[in-house]
N, C-alpha and C positions, 0 to 999 in steps of 0.2 A: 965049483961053479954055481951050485944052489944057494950056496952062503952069498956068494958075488951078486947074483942075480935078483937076492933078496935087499940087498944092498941098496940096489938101483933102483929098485920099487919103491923102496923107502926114500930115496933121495929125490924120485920124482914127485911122490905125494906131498913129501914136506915140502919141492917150490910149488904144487900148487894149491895146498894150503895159504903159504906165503902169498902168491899173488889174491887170491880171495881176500886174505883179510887187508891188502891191500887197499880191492877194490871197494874194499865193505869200508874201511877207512878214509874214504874217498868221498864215501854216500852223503857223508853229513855234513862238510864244509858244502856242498852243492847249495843245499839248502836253506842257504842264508841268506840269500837273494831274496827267492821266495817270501821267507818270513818276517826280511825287512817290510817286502810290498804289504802283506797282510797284516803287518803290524800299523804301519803308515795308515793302511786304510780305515781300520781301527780306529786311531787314533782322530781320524779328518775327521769320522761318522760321530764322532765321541763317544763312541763307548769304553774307552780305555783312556787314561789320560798319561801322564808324561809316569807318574809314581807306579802305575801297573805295568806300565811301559816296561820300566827296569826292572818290576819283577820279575817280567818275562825273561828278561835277559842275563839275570841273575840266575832263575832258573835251570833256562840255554845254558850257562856256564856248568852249573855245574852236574847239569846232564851229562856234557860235553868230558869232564872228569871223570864220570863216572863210567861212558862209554869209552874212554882209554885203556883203565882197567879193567876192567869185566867182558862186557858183550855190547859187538858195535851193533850188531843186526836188531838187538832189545832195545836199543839208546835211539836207534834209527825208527824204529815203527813206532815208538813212543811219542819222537816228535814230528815226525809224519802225522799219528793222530790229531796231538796238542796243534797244530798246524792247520787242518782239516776241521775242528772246533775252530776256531778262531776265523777262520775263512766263510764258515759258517754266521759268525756274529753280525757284522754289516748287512746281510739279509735280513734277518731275520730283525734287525733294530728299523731299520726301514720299514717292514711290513708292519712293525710294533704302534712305530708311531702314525701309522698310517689309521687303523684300526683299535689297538687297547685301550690307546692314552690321550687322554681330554688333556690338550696343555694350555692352562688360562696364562703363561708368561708372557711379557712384554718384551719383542728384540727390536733391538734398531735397525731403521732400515738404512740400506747399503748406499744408497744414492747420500740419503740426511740422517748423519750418525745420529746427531743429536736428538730425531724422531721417534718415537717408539709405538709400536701396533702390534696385534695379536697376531696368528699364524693364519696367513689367506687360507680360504675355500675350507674351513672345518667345522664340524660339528662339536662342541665343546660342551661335555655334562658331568656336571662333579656328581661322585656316588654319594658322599656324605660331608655337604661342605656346613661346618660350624663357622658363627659369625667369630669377628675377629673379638669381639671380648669374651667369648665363651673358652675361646683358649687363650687369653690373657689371664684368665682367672685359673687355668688349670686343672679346672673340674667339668668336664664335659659329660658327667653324669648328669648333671642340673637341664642340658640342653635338647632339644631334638633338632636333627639337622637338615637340611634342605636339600632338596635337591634340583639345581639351578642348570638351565641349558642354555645356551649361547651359538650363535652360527654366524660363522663369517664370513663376509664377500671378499673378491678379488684382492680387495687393498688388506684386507685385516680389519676393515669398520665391522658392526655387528648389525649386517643386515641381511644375510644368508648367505650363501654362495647360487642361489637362485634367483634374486633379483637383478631386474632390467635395472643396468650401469648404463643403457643408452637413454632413459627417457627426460623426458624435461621435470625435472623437479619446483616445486612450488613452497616448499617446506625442509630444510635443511636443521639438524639437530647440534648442536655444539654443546664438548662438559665432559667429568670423570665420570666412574663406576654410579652415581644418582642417575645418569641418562642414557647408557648404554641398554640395549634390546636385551634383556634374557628373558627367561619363564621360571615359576618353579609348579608350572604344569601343567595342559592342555588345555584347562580353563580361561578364557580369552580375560576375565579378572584376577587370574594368578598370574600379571608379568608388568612389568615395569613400565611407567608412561611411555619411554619411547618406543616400545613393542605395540601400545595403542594406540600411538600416534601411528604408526608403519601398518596398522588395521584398521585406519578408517581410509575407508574407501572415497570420503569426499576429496582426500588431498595423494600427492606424490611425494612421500619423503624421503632422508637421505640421513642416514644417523651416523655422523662422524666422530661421536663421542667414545674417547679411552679408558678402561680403568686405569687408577690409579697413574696421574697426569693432571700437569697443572698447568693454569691459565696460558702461559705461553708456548707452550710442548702443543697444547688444542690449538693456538693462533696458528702456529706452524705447519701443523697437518693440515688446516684450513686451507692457508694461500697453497700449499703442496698441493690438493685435491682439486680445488677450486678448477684450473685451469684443465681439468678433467672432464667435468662435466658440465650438461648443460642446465639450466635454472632458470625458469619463467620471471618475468618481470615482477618486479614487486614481491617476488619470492618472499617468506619472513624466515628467518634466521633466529633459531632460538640457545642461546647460551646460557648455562646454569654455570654458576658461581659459588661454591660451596663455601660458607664465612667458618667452618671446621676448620680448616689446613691450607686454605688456596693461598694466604697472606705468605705463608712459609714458603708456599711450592714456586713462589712470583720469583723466577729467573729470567733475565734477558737471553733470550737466544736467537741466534742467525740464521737465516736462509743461507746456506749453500750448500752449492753439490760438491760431494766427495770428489777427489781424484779417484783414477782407475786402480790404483793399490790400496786404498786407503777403503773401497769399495769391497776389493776381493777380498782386504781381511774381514770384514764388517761378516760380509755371504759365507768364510767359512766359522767366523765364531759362531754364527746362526746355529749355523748347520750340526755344530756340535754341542750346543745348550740345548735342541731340540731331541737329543738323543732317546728313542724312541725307550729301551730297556731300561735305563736309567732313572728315566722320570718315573719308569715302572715300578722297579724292586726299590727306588729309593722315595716312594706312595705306601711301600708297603710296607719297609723296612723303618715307617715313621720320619724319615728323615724331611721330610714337606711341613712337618708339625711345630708352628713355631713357638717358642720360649715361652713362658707360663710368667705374667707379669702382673703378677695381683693385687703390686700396689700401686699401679696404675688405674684400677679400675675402680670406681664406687656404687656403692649397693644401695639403693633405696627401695621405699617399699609403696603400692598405690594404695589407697582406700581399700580396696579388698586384698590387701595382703599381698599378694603378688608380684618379684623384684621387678627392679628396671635396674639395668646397668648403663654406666654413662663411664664414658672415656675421660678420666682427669685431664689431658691437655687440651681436649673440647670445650671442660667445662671452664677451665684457664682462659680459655681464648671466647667465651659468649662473654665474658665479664669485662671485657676490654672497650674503654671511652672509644668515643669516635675522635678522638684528640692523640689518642694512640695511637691509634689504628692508620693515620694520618700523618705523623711523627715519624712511624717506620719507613725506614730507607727502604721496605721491599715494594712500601705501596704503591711506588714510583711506574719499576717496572708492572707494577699490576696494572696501571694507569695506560701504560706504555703497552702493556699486550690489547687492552680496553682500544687507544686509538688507531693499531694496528689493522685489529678486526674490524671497527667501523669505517677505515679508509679503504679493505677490502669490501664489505657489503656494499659503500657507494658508488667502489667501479664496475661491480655487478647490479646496480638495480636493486641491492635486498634490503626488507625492511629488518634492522636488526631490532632485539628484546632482549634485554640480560634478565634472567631470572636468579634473584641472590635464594640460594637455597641454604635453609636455617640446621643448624648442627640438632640434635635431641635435646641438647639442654636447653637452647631457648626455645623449645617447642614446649618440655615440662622444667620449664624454670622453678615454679611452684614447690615442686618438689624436692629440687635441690636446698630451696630456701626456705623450708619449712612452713609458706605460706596459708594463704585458704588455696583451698582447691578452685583450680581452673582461673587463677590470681595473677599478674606478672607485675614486679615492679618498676620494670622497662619494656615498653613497648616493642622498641626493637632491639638489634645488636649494634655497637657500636661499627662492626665490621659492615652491616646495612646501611647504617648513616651513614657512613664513608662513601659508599660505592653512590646511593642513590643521590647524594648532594652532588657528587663527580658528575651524573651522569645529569642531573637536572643543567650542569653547567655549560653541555655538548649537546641538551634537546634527543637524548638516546633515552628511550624506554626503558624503564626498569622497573621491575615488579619484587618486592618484598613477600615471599609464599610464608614470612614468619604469624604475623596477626591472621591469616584464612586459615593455615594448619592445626594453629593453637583452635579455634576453632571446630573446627575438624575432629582435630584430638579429645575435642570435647565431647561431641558427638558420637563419635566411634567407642570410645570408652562408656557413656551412660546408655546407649543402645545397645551394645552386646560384648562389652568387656574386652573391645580393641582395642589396642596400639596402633599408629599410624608409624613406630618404627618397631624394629626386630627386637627381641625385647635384652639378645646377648650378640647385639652388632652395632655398630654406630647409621645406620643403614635403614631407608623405606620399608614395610614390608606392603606388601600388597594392597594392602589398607590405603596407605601412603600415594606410593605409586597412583590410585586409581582417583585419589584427591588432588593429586598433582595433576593428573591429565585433563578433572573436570574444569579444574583452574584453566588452564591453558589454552582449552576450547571456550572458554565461557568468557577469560578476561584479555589471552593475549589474541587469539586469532580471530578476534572479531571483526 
């Protein structure tokens, strides 16, 4: 009867051994549910993309193998934990890009694909931003780098996320990265004209200008905006026209609104380029850092020795007749974002100004060309004759900032060994900016 009864005990323990590993067998297919949602959500936030995606799943597999053989309870907290990480990530990328990460990118917005603007309501401060030719050249020893802030209103313009969007404006800013608001520092003469224009207290401005964005992407967000707010009579309208790259960037594009699918894809690719971790570890992990292109770039030297860097497709394009510049089938459309915006200025009341703003090389021409100092052998660019003849043809104001800079450039450099541009950027520095603004007070808004 002992042997029997030991029998039984044993036959009991084995089913419920049995039914446990059952249960415990049981635990993990539950699971998948779950880990889809968290994966999903992953995924929407972008912090994960489609390729990590299946890692994970790959992973799952052969966890899932491994918990057949061995031990399901081990296989089970393991991805309970990996689970519980992951559930974690969407948090914690949200609060990331809320607070760590400065995103100076461009999305489109959802209503007008074709539109592009920075991220509403932020504070944007690069730690150590190098101009674009210091890392074209590949040796960022050579350079020191800036550190530049930006803040943006409601729409994504760069006028803070503090300024009154209800008041009546008098002064409206149009144009790329030359006329958007930043700083590179407390000092009211270290930030950009249109940061000094939004400081003088005599006017109400409104700075609609993008970086990196051409003539008609600015037309666009214009009429978009326009019917926003409100603009005193006579308002002036000022647009800068960069003769660098704007010929190139001359695409026709359309006013319309999205459909309602074509909007939700738009709001969640946003939402997933803005992934707050991402932009983070991939700032850190150098991945933001782009290509080293050094023969693109040319080196010259000033009177005291000192480089200046210039963009070879700059200096391509200051050398171009006004008969080319003219010839080109993009001028068309440039001509065509040109009549677009003055048909809007005149159903508002605003006094429109193009101001063609001059690349480096025709600011130091001289140097390119081996000339005397402070010399040019063309007054202006052919890309200036082009626009200014257009615009003498429509009775629209246009101002040439090339012959007052060159100027300027003069000055600044035998008074204290300035540049009026960054000396490893294509770009104003301070200098610039603060000459551009006296211009503007002095010849356009008079």
């Amino acid at each position: 009867m002992a042997t029997g009864s030991g029998r039984g005990h044993g036959a009991t323990h084995s089913k419920a051994s049995t039914k446990q590993l059952r249960s415990e067998e049981a635990r993990l297919p539950k699971l998948v549910i779950p880990a889809a949602c968290i994966l999903a959500v992953n995924y929407a936030v972008g912090v994960l993309d489609a390729f990590w995606i299946l890692g994970v799943l790959v992973a799952g597999t052969v966890l899932h193998l491994v918990w057949r053989r061995w031990s399901a309870r081990s296989a089970d907290d393991v991805s309970t934990l990996v689970l519980s990480a992951l559930f974690v990530l969407p948090i914690a990328d949200l609060v990331v890009r809320r607070t760590l990460v400065s995103d100076f990118g461009l999305y489109p917005l959802p209503a007008f694909p074709e539109v592009r603007r920075q991220v509403p309501s932020r504070t944007l401060v690069s730690t150590a931003e190098y101009g674009d030719l210091a890392y074209m050249t590949g040796r960022l020893e050579r350079f020191t780098p800036l550190f530049l802030r930006m803040k943006t209103d409601e729409w994504g313009f760069s006028n803070g996320p503090d300024f009154d969007a209800e008041a009546e404006f008098d002064l409206l800013v149009l144009g790329d990265s030359f006329s958007v608001i930043d700083y590179y520092s407390d000092d009211e003469q270290e930030c950009s004209y249109g940061a000094q224009l939004k400081r003088d207290e005599e006017r109400t401005s409104i700075n609609l200008a993008v970086v990196a964005t051409g003539p008609w992407e600015q037309a666009v967000n214009l009429s978009i905006t326009l019917p926003e707010i409100a603009t005193a009579r006579k308002a002036k309208l000022i647009w800068g026209i960069f003769t660098g790259n704007d010929l190139e960037e001359s695409v026709a594009m359309a006013v319309r609104r999205a459909p309602l699918h074509e909007r939700t894809r738009v709001a969640a690719d946003n939402l997933r380029r803005q992934s707050g971790l991402r932009i983070l570890f991939g700032s850190w992990l150098g991945d933001a850092v782009p290509p080293a292109r050094p023969e693109q770039v040319i080196e010259r030297r000033l009177p005291d020795g000192e480089p200046l860097y210039f963009l070879m497709h700059y200096v391509h394009n200051s050398r171009r007749s006004r008969a080319d510049v003219e010839a080109d089938p993009r001028f068309d459309a440039l001509t065509e974002a040109f009549t677009a915006v003055e048909s809007l200025a005149t159903q508002r009341d605003l006094e429109l100004a193009i101001l063609v703003v001059p690349s480096k090389p025709e600011v130091y021409s001289w140097i390119l060309e081996g000339g005397a100092p402070w010399t040019h052998s063309r007054p202006t660019s052919g890309m200036a004759e082009a626009i200014l003849g257009w615009c003498a043809g429509r009775s629209i104001r246009c101002h040439d900032l090339a012959p007052y800079l060159r100027d300027r450039a003069r000055d600044a450099y035998e008074g204290s060994r300035a540049q009026l541009y960054l000396p490893d950027d294509t770009h104003w520095s301070a200098i610039g900016h603060r000459a551009t603004y006296e211009y503007i007070t002095t010849h356009v808004l008079d």
